[in-house]
C-alpha positions in Angstrom: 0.0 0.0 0.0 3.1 2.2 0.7 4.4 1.6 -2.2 1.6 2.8 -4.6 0.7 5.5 -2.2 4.5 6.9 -3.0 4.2 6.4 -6.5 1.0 8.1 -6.8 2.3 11.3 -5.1 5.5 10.8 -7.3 2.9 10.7 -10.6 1.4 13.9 -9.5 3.8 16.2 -8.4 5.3 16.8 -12.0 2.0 17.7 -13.0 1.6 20.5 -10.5 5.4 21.7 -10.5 4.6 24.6 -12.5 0.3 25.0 -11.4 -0.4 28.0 -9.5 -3.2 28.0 -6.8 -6.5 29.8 -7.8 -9.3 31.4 -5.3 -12.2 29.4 -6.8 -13.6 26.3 -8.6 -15.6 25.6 -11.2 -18.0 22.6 -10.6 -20.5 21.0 -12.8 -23.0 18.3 -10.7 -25.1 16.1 -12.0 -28.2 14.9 -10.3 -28.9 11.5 -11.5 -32.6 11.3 -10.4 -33.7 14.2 -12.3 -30.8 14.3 -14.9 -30.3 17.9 -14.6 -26.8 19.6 -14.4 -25.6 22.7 -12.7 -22.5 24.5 -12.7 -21.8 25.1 -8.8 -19.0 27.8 -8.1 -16.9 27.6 -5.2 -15.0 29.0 -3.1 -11.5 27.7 -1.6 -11.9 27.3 1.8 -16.3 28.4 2.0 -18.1 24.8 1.9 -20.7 24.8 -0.4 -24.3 23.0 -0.2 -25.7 20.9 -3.0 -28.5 18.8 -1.4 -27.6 16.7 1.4 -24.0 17.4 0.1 -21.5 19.7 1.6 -18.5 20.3 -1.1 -15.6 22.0 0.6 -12.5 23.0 -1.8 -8.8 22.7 0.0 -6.8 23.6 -3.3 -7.5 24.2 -6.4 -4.2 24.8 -9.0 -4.1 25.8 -12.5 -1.9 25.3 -14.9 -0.5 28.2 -16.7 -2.1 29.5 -20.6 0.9 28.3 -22.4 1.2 24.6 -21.3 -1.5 21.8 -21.7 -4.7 22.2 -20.2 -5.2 21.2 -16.4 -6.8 21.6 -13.0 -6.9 20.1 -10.4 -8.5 20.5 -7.1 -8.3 18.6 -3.5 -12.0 18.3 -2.3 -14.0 16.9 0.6 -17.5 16.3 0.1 -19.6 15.2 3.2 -23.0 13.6 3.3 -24.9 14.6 7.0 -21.8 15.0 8.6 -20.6 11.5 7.0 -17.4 12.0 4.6 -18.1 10.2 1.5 -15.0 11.5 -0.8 -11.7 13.4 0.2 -8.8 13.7 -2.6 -7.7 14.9 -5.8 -9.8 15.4 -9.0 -8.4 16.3 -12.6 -10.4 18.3 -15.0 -8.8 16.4 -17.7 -9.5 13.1 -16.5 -12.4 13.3 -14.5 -12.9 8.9 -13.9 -10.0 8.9 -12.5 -10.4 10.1 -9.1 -13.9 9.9 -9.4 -16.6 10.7 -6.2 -19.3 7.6 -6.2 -22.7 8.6 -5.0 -25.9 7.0 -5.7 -27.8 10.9 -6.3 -25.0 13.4 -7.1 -21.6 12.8 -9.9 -19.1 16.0 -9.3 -16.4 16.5 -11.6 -14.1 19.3 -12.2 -14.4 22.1 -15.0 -11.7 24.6 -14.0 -10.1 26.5 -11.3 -11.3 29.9 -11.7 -8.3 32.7 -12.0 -9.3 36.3 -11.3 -6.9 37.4 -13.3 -7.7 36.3 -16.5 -10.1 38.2 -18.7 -13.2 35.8 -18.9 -13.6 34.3 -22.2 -17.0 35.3 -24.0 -19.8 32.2 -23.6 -20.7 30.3 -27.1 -24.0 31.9 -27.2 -22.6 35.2 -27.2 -20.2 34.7 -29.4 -22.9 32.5 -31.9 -25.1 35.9 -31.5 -21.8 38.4 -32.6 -21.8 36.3 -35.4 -25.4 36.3 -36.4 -25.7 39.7 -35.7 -22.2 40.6 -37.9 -24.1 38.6 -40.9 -27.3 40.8 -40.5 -25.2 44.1 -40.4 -23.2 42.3 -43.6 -26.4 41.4 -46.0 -27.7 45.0 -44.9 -24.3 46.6 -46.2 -24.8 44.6 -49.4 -28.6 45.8 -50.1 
């Protein structure tokens, strides 16, 4: 047990040698009973209530623009006091640490960085475009 234990923690620190920590995270749940997803935001250190649930966010570290892709977060989530999950999740592998629930999956979307400019949503960025061919077929009339 030792052993993998060790090489776990030898597997993931490389990948968070050059991640810096963020302030929040960026959580979509899915509730299996309904099917419905949500996008929970939360807080490093504020727990945060989803259901029976209680999801409270230790770390969250992001990896910087240039290099590949990644987050990855250290989260306890707690069912009526009861812990039900405590450890690591990756954004870009989201089975492999993954929290088992019978109502609830949890995986990670991104650590949330305040200083980054905000990228525009899709449907914002579908309607610039719609709106840019209108003012286009206007110009050619």
């Amino acid at each position: 047990m030792k052993k993998i234990w060790l090489l776990l923690c030898l597997l993931v620190m490389p990948v968070m040698a050059g991640d810096y920590p963020t302030d929040a995270v960026l959580l979509q749940a899915l509730d299996k009973t309904t099917g419905r997803t949500s996008f929970l935001t939360v807080k490093v250190g504020q727990p945060y209530e989803l259901g029976d649930l209680v999801v409270s966010v230790q770390k969250c570290m992001k990896r910087p623009q240039d290099e590949t892709p990644e987050n990855t977060v250290f989260l306890t989530v707690t069912e009526k006091g009861e812990e039900i999950f405590k450890g690591w999740m990756f954004s870009s592998n989201p089975a492999l640490s993954a929290m088992d629930h019978p109502v609830y999956d949890i995986w990670v979307v991104e650590c949330k960085d305040p200083n980054l400019k905000a990228y525009k949503p899709i449907t914002t960025a579908v309607e610039t475009i719609e709106s840019n061919e209108v003012a286009i077929e206007a110009l050619e009339d």
